[in-house]
C-alpha positions as CSV (number, residue, x, y, z in Angstrom):
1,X,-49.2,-224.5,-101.5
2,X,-50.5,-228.1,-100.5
3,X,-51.8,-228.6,-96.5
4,X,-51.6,-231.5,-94.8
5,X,-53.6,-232.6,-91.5
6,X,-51.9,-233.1,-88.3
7,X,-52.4,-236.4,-87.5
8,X,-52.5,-238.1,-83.2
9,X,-53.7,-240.8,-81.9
10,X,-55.7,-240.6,-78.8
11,X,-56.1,-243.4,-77.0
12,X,-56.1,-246.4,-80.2
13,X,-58.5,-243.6,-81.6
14,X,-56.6,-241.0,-84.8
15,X,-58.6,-237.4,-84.5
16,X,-57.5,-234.5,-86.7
17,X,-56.2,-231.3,-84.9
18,X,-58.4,-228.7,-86.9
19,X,-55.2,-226.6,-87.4
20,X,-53.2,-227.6,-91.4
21,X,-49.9,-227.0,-91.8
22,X,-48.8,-226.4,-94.8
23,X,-45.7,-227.6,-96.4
24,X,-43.4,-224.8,-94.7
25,X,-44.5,-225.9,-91.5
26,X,-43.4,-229.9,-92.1
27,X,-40.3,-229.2,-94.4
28,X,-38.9,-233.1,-94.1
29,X,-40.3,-236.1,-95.9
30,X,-39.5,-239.1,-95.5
31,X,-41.0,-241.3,-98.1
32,X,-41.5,-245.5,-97.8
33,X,-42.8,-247.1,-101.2
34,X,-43.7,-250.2,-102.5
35,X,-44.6,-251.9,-106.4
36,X,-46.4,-254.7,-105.0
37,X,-50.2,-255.4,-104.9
38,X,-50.6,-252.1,-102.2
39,X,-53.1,-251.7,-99.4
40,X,-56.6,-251.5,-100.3
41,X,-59.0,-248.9,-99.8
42,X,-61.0,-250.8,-97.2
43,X,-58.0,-250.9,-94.8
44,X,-57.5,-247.6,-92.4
45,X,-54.1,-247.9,-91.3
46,X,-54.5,-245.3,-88.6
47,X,-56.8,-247.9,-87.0
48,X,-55.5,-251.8,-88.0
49,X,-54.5,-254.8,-86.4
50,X,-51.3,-254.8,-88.1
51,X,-48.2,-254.6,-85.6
52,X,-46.2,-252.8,-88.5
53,X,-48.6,-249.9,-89.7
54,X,-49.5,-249.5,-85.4
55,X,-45.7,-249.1,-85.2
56,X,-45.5,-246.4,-87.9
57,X,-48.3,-244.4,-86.7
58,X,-46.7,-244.6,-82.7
59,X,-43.6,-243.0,-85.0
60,X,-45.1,-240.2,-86.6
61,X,-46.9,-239.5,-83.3
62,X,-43.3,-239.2,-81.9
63,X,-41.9,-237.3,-83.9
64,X,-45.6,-234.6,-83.9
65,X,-45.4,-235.3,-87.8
66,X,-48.2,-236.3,-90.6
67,X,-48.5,-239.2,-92.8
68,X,-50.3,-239.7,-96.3
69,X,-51.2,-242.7,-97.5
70,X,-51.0,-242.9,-101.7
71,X,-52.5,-245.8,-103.3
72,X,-51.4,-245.6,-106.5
73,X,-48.6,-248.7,-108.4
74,X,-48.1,-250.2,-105.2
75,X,-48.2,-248.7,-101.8
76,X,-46.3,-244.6,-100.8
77,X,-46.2,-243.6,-97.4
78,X,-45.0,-239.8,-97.0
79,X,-44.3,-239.1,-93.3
80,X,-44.0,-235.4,-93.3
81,X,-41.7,-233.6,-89.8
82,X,-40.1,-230.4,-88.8
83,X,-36.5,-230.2,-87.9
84,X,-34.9,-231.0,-84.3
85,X,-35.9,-228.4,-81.6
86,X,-33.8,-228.7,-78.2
87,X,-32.7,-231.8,-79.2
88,X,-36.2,-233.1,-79.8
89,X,-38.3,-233.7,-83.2
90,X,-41.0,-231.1,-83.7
């Protein structure tokens, strides 16, 4: 069974809750990829200058969710969420 980290930002600063969920915990994925030259391993999109990759981290704050970064062929984001609860995400 794969974990993943619960990912929030904290004042422009990401910090890991120590707690992993594992994949029953997060059962949506929603996946965004790309074929093109991809991000590279210098870049920490939890902490960039880039409006776009701030805007997707604000998202999977939102929605209490966790997001992987694959570097591999191009670029994969996998933003990993639980179903509604009370009408909210989470």
């Amino acid at each position: 069974m794969k974990k993943y980290e619960k990912q929030y930002e904290n004042s422009g600063n990401p910090r890991t809750v120590p707690d992993c969920l594992n994949e029953n915990d997060l059962p949506f994925i929603l996946t965004v990829e790309d074929d093109g030259q991809g991000i590279p391993e210098w870049v920490d999109f939890r902490n960039t200058d880039s409006l776009g990759l701030q805007l997707v981290n604000i998202f999977v704050e939102q929605i209490e969710g966790s997001i992987e970064l694959i570097r591999d062929s191009g670029t994969k984001f996998n933003i990993h969420f639980s179903r509604l609860k009370n009408g909210k995400l989470g």
